[in-house]
N, CA, C and O atoms as a GROMACS GRO file, in nm:
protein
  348
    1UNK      N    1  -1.635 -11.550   3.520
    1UNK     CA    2  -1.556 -11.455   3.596
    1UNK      C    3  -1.620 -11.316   3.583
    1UNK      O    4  -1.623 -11.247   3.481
    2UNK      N    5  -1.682 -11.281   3.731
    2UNK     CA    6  -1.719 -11.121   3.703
    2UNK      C    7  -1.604 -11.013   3.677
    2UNK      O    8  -1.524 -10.994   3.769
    3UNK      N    9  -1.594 -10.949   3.573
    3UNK     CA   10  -1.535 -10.828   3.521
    3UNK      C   11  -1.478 -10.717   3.693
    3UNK      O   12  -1.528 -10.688   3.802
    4UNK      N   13  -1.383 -10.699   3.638
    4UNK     CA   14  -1.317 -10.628   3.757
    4UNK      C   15  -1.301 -10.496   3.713
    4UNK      O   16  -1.196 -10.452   3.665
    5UNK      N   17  -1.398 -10.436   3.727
    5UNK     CA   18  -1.404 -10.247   3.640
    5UNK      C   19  -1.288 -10.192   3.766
    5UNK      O   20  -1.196 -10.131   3.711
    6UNK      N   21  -1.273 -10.200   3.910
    6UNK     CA   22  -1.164 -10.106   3.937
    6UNK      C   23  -1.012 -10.103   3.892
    6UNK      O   24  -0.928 -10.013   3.896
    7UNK      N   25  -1.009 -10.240   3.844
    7UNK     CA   26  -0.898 -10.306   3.801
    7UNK      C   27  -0.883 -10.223   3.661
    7UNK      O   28  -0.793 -10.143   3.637
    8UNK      N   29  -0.962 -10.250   3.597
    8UNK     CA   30  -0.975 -10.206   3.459
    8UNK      C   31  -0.965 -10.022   3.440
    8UNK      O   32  -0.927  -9.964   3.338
    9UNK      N   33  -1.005  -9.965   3.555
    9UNK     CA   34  -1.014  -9.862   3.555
    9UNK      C   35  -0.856  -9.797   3.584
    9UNK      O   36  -0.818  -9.690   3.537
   10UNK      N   37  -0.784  -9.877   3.661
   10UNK     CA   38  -0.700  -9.866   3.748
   10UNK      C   39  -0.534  -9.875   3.648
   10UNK      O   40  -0.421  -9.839   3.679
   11UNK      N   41  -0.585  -9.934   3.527
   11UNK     CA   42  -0.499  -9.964   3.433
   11UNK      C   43  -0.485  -9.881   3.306
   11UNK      O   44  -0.384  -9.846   3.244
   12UNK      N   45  -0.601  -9.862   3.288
   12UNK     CA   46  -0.672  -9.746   3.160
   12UNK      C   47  -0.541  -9.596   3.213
   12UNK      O   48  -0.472  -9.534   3.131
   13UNK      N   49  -0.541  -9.572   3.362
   13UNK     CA   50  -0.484  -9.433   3.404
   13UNK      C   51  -0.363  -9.491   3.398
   13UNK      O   52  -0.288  -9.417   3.335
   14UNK      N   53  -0.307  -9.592   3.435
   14UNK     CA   54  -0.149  -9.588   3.415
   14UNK      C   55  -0.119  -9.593   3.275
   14UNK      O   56  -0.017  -9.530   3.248
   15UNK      N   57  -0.180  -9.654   3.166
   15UNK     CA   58  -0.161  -9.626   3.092
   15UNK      C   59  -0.108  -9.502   3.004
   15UNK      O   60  -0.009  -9.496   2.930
   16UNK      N   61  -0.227  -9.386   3.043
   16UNK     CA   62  -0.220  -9.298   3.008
   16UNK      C   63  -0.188  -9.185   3.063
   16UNK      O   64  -0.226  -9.079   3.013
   17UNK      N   65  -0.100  -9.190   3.194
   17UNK     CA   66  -0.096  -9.090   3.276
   17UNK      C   67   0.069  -9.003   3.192
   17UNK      O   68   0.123  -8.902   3.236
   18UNK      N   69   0.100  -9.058   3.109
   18UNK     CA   70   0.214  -8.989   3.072
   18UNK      C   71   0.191  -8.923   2.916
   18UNK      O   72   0.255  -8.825   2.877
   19UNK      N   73   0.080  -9.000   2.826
   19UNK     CA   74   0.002  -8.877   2.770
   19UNK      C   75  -0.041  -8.806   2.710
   19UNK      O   76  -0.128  -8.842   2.630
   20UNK      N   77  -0.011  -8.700   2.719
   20UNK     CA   78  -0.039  -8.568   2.741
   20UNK      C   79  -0.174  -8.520   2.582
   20UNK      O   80  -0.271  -8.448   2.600
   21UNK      N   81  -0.143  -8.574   2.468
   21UNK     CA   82  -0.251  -8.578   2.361
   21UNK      C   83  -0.358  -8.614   2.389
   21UNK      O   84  -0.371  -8.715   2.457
   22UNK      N   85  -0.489  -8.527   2.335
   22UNK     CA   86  -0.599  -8.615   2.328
   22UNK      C   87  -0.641  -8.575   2.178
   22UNK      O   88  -0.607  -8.465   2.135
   23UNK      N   89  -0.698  -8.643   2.117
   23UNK     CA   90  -0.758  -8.771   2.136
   23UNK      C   91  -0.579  -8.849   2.160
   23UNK      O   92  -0.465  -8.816   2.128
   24UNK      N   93  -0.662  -9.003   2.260
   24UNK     CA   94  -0.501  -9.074   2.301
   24UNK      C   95  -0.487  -9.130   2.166
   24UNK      O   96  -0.574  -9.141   2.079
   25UNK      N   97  -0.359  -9.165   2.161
   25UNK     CA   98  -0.311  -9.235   1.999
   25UNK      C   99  -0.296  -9.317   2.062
   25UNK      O  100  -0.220  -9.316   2.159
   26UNK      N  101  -0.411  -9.476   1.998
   26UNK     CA  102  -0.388  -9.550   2.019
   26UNK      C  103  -0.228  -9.647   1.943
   26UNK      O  104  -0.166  -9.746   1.982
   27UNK      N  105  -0.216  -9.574   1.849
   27UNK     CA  106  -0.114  -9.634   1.743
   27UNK      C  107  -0.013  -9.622   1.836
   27UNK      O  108   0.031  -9.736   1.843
   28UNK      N  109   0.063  -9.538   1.928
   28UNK     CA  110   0.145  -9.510   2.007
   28UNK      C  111   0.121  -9.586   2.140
   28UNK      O  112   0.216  -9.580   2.218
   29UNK      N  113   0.003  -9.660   2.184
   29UNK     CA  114   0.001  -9.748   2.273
   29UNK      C  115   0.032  -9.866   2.217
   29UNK      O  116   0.135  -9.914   2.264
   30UNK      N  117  -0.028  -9.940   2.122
   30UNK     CA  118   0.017 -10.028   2.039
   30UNK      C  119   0.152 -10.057   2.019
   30UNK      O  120   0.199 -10.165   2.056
   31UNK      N  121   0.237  -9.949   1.948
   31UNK     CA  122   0.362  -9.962   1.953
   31UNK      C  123   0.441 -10.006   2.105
   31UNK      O  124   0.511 -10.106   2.110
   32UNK      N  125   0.424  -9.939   2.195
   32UNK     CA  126   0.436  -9.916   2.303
   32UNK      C  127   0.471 -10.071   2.364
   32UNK      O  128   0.575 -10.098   2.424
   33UNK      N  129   0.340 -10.188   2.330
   33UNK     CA  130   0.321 -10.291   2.334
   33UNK      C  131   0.374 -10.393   2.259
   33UNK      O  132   0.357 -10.512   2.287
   34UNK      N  133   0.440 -10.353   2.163
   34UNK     CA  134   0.474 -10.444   2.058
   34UNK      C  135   0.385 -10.493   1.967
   34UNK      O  136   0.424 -10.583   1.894
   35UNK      N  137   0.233 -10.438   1.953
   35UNK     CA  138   0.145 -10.511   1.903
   35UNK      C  139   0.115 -10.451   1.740
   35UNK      O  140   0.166 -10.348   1.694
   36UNK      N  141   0.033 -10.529   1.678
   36UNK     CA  142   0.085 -10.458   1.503
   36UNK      C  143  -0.075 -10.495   1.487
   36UNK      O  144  -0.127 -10.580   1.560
   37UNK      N  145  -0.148 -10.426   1.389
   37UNK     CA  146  -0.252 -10.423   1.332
   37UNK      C  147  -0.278 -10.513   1.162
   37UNK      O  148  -0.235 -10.481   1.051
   38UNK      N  149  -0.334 -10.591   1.189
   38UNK     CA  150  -0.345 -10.673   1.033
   38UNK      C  151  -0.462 -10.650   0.993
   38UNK      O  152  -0.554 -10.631   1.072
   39UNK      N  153  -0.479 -10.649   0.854
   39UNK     CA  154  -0.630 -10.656   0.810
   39UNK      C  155  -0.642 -10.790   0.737
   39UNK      O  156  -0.547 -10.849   0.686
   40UNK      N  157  -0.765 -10.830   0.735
   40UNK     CA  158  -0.792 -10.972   0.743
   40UNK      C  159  -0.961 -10.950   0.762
   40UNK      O  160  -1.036 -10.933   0.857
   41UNK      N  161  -0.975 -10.961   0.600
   41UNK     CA  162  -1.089 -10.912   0.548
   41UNK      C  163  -1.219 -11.086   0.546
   41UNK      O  164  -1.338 -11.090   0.515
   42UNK      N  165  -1.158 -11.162   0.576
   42UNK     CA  166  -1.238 -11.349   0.559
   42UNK      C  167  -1.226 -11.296   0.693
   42UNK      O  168  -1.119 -11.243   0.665
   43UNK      N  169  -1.244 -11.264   0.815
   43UNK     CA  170  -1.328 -11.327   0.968
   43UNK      C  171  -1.432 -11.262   0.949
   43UNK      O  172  -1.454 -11.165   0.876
   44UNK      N  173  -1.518 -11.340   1.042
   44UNK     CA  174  -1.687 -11.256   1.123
   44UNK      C  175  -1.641 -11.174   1.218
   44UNK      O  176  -1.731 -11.095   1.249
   45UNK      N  177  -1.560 -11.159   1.270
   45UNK     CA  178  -1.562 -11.053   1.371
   45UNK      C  179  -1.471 -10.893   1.300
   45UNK      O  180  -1.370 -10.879   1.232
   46UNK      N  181  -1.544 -10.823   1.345
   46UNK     CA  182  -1.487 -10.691   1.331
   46UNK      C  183  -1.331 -10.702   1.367
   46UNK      O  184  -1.252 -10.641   1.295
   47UNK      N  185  -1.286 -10.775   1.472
   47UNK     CA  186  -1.134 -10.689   1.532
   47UNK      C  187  -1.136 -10.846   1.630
   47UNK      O  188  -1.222 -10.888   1.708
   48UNK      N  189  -1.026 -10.894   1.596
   48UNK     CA  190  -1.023 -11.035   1.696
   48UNK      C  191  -0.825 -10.983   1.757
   48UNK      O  192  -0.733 -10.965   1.677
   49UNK      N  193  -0.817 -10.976   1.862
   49UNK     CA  194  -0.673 -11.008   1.963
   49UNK      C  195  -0.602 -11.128   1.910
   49UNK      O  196  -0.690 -11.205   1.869
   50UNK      N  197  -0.475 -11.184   1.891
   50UNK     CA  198  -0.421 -11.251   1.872
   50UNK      C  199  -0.297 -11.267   1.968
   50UNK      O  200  -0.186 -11.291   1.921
   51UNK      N  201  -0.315 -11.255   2.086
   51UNK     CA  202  -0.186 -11.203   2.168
   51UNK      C  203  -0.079 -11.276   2.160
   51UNK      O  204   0.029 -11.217   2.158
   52UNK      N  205  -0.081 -11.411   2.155
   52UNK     CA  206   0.042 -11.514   2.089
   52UNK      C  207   0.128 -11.477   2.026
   52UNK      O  208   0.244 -11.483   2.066
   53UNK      N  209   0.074 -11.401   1.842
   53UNK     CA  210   0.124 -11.358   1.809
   53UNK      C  211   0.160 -11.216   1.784
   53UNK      O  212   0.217 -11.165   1.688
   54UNK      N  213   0.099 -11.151   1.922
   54UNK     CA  214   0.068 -10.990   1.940
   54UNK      C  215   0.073 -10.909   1.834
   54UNK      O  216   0.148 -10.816   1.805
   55UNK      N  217  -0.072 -10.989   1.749
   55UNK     CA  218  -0.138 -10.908   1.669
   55UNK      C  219  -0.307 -10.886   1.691
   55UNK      O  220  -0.387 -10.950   1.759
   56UNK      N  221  -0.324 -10.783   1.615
   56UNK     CA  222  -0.492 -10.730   1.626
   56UNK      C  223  -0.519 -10.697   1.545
   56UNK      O  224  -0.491 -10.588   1.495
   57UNK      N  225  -0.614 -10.822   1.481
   57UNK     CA  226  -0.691 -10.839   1.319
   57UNK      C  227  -0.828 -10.750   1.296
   57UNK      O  228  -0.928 -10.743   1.367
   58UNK      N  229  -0.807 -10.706   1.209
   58UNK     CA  230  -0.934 -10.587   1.182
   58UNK      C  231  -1.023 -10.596   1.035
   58UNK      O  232  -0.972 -10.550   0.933
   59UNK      N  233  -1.102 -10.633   1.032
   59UNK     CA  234  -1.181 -10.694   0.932
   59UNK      C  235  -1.182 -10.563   0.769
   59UNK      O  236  -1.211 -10.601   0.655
   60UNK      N  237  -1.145 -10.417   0.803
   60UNK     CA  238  -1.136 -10.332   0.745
   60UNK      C  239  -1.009 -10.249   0.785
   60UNK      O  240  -1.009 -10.267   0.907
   61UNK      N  241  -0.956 -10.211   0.772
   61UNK     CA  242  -0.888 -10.082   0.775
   61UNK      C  243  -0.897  -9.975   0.731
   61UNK      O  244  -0.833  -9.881   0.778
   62UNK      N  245  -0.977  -9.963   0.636
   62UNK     CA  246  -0.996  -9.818   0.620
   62UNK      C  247  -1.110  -9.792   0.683
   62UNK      O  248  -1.179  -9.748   0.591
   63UNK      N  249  -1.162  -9.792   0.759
   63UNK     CA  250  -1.279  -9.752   0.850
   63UNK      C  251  -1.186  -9.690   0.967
   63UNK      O  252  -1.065  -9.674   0.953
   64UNK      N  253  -1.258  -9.659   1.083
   64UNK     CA  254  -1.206  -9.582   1.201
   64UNK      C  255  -1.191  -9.699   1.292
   64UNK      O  256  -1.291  -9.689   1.363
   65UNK      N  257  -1.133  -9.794   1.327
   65UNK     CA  258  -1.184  -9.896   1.415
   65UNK      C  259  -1.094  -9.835   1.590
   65UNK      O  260  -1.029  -9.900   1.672
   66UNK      N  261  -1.117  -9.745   1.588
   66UNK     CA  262  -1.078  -9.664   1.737
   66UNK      C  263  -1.156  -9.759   1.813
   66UNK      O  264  -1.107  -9.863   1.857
   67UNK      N  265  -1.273  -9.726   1.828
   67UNK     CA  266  -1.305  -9.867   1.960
   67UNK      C  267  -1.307 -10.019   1.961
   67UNK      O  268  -1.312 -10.095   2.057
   68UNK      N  269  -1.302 -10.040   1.855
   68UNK     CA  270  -1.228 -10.209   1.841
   68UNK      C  271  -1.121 -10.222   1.899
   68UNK      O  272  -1.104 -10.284   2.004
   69UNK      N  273  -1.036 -10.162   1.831
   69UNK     CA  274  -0.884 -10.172   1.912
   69UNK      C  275  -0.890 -10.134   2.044
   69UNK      O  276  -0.852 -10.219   2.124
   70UNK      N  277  -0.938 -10.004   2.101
   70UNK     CA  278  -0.971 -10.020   2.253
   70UNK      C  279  -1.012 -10.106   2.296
   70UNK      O  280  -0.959 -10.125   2.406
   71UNK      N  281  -1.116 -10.208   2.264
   71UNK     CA  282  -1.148 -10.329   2.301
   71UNK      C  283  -1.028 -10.410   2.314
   71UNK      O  284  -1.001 -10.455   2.425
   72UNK      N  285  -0.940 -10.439   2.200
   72UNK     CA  286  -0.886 -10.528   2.232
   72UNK      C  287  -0.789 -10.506   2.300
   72UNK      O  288  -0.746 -10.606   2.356
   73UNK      N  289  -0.708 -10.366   2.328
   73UNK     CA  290  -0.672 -10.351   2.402
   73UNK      C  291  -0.671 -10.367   2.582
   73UNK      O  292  -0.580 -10.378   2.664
   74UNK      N  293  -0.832 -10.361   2.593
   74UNK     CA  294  -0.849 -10.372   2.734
   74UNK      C  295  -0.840 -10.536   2.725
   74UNK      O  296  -0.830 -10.592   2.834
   75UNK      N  297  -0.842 -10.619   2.607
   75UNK     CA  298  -0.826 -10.768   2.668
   75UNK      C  299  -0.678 -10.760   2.662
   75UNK      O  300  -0.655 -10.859   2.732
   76UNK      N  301  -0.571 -10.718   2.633
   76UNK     CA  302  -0.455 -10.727   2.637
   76UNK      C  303  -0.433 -10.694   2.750
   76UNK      O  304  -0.400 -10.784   2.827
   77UNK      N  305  -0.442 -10.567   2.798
   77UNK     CA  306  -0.406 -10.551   2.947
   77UNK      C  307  -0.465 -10.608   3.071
   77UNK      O  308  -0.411 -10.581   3.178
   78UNK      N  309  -0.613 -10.714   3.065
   78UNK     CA  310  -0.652 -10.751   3.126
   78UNK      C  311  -0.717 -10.865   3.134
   78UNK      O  312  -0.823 -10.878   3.195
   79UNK      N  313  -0.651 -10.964   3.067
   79UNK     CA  314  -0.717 -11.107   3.080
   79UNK      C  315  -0.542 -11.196   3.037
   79UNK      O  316  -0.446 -11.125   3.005
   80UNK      N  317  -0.532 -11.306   3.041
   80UNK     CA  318  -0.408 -11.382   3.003
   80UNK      C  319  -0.392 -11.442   2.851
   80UNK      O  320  -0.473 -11.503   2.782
   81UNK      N  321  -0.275 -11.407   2.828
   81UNK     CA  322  -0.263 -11.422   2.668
   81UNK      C  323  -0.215 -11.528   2.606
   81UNK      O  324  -0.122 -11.538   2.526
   82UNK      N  325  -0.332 -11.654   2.676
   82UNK     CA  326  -0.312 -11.788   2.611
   82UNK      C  327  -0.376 -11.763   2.520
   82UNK      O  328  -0.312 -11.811   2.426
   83UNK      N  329  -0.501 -11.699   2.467
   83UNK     CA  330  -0.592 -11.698   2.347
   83UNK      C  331  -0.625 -11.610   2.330
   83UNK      O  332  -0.612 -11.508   2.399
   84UNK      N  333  -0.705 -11.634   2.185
   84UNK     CA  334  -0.751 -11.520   2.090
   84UNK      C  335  -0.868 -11.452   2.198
   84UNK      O  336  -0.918 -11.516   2.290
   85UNK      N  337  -0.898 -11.310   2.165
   85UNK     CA  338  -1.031 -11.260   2.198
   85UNK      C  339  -1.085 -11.170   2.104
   85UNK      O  340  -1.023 -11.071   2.067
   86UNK      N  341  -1.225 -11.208   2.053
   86UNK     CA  342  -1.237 -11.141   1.992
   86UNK      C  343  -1.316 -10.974   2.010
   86UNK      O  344  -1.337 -10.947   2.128
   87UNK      N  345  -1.344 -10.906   1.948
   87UNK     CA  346  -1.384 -10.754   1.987
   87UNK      C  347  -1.485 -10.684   1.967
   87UNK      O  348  -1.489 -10.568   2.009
   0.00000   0.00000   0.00000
């Protein structure tokens, strides 16, 4: 499946059209979503989606993982949440 960037683009702004902070808090989109952050230090991947159980596993937490979670965020808002994805 080719990637649908207007789509993606198109979602990123509704998201955020209400706001008004930058840098955006992702923690406040998250919430927003119902989604919770675990750390889960045994995977290979940096940051894996769990949308089933709308969680998003992060191999560290004390690091900055700002664009992981944007990652997995854009698979949350844009692919179907039969399965994991990882980030």
């Amino acid at each position: 499946m080719k990637p649908d960037f207007d789509k993606a683009v198109e979602i990123a702004q509704e998201i955020v059209k209400n706001i008004k902070e930058r840098p955006i808090d992702l923690k406040r989109i998250l919430s927003e979503q119902g989604l919770r952050i675990i750390t889960k230090r045994d995977m290979n991947e940096l940051c894996l989606l769990d949308p089933i159980n709308k969680s998003i596993y992060v191999k560290d937490q004390r690091k900055n993982n700002s664009f992981e979670i944007a990652i997995a965020l854009g698979h949350w808002f844009l692919h179907p949440r039969d399965k994991n994805y990882s980030c």
